[in-house]
C-alpha positions, 0 to 999 in steps of 0.5 A, a space after each residue: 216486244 216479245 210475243 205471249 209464251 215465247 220468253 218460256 220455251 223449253 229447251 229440254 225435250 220432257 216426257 209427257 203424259 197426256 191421254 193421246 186418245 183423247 187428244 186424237 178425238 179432239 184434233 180429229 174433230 178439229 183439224 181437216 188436213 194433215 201432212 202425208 210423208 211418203 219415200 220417193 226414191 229414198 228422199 222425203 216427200 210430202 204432200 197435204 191431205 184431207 184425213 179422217 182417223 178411223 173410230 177405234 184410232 187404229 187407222 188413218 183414211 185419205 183419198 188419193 188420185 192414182 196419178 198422183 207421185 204420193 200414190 206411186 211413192 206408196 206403191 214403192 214403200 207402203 211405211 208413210 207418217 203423217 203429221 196432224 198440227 193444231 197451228 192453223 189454229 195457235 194465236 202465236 203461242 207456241 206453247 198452245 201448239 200441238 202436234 202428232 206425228 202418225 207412223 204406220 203402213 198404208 193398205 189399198 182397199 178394194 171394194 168390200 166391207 174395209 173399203 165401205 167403212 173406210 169411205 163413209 169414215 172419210 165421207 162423214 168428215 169430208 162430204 163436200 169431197 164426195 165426187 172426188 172419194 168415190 171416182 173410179 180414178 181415186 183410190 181409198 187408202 187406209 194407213 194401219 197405225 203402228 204408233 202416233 208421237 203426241 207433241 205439245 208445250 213445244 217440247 213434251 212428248 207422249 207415245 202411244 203404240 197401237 196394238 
């Protein structure tokens, strides 16, 4: 037996015209973790973080130990995207998955008045993360959002160019 939405998946990539903002809002709400896609030396590399979109959704915010290969990987090639998805919360109906794929370009931040907003953005979604944001080792990373990619009913996509 064929599991419910399965029968009706599109094949045909449509235009979409759903408010990105808002379903940025939403899933910014719902979702903790999102996937970061970094350049290692010309070959994809991906790694989960916990995120938090910046209030005007211009922006992305992650930690990140500074020993890490997705810290280094940005050091190389600041362009990253990020992918926020809702299945972690889909009952199998793939048409009730939504995703937005993130693309900008990442600035560290030094302490001052970006860092602080950018942490108590990133602190208020994820205070159980604290000791590890606020470590002298950890750096605070604000991706500058050039576009997100809005996904849903599997195959129906909407942009939204930041300016």
């Amino acid at each position: 037996m064929l599991k419910k939405g399965i029968k009706n998946i599109p094949v045909i990539t449509t235009r979409g015209n759903i408010d990105v903002k808002d379903r940025l809002k939403f899933l910014n709400n719902k979702e903790r973790y999102a996937v970061l896609a970094t350049d290692s030396d010309g070959q994809p590399f991906t790694s989960l973080i916990a995120y938090a979109l910046t209030e005007d959704l211009k922006g992305v915010v992650f930690a990140t130990p500074k020993n890490t290969s997705k810290y280094k990987n940005i050091l190389r090639n600041s362009r990253v995207s990020v992918l926020i998805d809702s299945r972690s919360h889909s009952s199998g109906d793939y048409l009730s998955i939504e995703s937005v794929t993130v693309v900008g370009t990442v600035r560290f931040l030094r302490k001052g008045r970006k860092w602080s907003e950018s942490l108590s953005v990133l602190l208020k979604k994820h205070p159980q993360l604290s000791n590890f944001i606020t470590s002298s080792s950890t750096a605070v990373i604000l991706i500058d959002v050039t576009h997100y990619v809005h996904v849903d009913r599997f195959q129906s996509i909407t942009e939204w160019h930041v300016k």
